[in-house]
N, C-alpha and C positions, 0 to 999 in steps of 0.2 A: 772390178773391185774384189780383192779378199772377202774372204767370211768374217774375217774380223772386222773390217770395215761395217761390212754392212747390219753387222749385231750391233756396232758403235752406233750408225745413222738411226738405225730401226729405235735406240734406247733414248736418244736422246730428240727424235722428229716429235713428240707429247709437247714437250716442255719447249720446243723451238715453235711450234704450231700455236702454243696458248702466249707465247711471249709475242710474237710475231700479231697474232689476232688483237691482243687487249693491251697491249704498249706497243708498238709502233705504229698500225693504223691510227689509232686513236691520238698519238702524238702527231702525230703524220699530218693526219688532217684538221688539226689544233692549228697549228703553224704553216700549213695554207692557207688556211682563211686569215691569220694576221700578214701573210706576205705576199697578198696580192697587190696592195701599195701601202710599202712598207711604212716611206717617208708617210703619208698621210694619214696612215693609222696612228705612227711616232706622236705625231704633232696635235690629235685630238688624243691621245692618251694625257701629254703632260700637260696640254691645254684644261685638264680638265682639275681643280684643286682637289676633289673629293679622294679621286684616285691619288693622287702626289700624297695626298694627307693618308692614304691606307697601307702605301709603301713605306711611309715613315714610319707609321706606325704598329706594323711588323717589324719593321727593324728593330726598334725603340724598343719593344715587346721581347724579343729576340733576345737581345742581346741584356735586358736586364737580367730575365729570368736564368739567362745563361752564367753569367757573373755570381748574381746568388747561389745557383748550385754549385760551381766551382768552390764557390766558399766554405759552403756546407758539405761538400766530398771531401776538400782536404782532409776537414775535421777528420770526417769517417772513414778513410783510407787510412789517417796517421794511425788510427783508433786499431784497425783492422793488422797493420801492418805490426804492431806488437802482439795481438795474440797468438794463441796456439794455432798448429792449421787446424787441429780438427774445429776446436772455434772458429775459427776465420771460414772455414769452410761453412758448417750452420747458419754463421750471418750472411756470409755473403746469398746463399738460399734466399733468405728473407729479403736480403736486399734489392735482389733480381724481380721478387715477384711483382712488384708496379709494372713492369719491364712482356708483362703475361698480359696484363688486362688493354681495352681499346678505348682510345679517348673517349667514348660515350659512355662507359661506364666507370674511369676516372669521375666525368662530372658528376656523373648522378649519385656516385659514392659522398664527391664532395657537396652537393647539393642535400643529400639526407643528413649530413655533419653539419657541416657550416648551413644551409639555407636560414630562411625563414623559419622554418619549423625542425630546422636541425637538433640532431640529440647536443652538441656542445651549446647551441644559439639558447636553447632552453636554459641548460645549465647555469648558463651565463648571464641570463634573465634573473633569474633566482639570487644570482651573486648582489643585481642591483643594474646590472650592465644591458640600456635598450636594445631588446630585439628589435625595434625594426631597424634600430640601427646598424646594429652588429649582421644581423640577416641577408641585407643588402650588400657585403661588404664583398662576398664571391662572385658577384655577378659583376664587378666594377672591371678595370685593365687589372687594377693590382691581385682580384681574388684571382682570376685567371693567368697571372703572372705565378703567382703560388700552384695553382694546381700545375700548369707547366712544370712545376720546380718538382713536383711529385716523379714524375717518369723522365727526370733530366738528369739528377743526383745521380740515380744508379749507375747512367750511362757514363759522368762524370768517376764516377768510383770506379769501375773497371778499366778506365784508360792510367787513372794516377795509381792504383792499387800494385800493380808489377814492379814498377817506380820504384817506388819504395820499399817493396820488401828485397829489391834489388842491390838499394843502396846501403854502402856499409859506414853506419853509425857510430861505427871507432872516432870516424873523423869529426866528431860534432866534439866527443871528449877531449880530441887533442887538440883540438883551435880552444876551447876552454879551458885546459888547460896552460895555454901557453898563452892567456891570460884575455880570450876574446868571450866576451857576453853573450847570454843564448843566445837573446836576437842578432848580434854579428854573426855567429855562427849560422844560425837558418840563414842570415840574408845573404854571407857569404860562399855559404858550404853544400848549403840545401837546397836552396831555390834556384838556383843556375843550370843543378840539373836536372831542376822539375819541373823548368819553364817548358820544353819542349810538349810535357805533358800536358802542360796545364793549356798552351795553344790551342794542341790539338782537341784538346775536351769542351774546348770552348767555340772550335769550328761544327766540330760534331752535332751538340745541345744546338747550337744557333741556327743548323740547317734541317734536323727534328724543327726546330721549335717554328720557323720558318712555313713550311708543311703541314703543322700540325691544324686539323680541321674541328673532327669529333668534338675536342672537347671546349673549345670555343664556340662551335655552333649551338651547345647542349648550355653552356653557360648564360651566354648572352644573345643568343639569336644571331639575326644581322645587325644587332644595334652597336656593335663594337665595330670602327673601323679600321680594320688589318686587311691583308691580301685577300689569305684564301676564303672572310666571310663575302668581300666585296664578290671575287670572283661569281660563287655561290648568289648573291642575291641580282648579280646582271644575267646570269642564266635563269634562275627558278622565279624573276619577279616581270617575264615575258619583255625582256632585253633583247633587243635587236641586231644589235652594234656585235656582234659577232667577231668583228678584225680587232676589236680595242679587246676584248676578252682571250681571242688566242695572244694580242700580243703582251698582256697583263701577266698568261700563261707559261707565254717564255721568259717572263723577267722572273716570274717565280721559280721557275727551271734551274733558269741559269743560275741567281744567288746560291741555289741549295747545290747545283752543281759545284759551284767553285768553292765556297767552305768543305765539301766535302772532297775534293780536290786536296785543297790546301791543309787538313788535316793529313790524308794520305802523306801527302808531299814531306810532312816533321815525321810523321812514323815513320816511314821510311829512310829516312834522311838519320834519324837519331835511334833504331831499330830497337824502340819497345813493343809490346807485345796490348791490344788492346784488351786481353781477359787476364786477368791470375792463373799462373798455372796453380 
């Protein structure tokens, strides 16, 4: 081998050694242990409701909080897409930094806000509005659908954000003017070639959201049933059943694989960019 080869192998053997050690063995033998019989692991996974009920509802989970943020990015993108850069630049700063923190301190943030004894739950006490009711309200699917929505949006805003500063706006005046209503015009002019974006942002969030552990375990324990808490409470509540968890494992896998797939597959196919330059 060349000297250049082997400065390449030498630079890059760190980072293939820690990949190799702490994701593949470990996947490795995740999905051993559900494929030693496969069919009869299959057939006590679905046999069992608890589980079907934790798949749903991840998905269910998933896929609202994704929808919501898409809603809520548009806004913020359109928002973004008229200012100046150097403003657009400053927000978008701000709008990355959820994007820094780790689902366990998302919760605990939303937890000193919204809990029990949150600076808002208080406020809102005083308004006339019960604390314990209001209190409770984070710890539910929906408070957890919300904080989701926390570190989704941004993720949402840098796929639709290129988008739009991309697209030229003449054409919204001229279907207006030649006599089509705003909404004709977004529904016609706008959104046909946002869709791509807006797929993709919504494969993205769905397969985060999918994944995401930290801040649901911080929220509600094991008491919410999605994937990765079940996962979590058939290892750490002295679960045996080992083949129904790795094959639990690769269904979680795989969903997040193939959204994140299928995202790929519109970016590339419709060749936007998923950060603002």
């Amino acid at each position: 081998m060349k000297f250049e080869q082997w400065r390449t192998l030498i630079s890059i053997a760190p980072g293939l050694l820690g990949y190799i050690l702490f994701f593949c063995f470990p996947v490795a033998f995740v999905f051993s242990e559900a494929l030693v019989a496969p069919l009869e692991t299959f057939n006590r996974m679905i046999s069992d409701s608890y589980l079907i009920g934790s798949i749903q509802g991840s998905l269910i989970l998933a896929l609202t909080s994704s929808i919501t943020s898409l809603l809520v990015a548009l806004c913020i993108a359109r928002f973004l897409s008229q200012c100046k850069p150097l403003t657009r630049q400053w927000l978008s700063v701000g709008i990355a930094l959820p994007l820094v923190f780790s689902g366990l301190i998302v919760a605990y943030g939303f937890i000193l806000t919204f809990g029990r004894a949150g600076f808002v739950t208080q406020l809102l006490g005083y308004a006339g509005i019960p604390e314990a009711s209001f209190g409770t309200l984070i710890f539910t699917p929906f408070g957890l659908a919300i904080a989701y929505c926390y570190y989704l949006i941004p993720r949402a805003v840098f796929i639709l954000l290129p988008v739009m500063l991309n697209f030229n706006w003449q054409q919204m005046k001229v279907s207006e003017s030649l006599g089509a209503s705003k909404w004709q015009s977004y529904r016609y002019i706008f959104l046909p070639q946002l869709y791509p974006a807006m797929i993709t942002s919504v494969c993205v969030m769905i397969s985060v959201a999918l994944g995401a552990y930290g801040t649901a375990l911080a929220l509600s324990g094991t008491q919410l049933n999605i994937l990765p808490l079940t996962l979590y409470s058939k290892i750490s509540d002295g679960g045996t059943d080992f083949p129904v968890v790795g094959m639990l494992s690769i269904l979680l896998v795989t969903l997040c694989v193939a959204f994140t797939l299928l995202a790929e597959w519109f970016r590339h196919k419709y060749q936007f960019g998923i950060k603002p330059s």
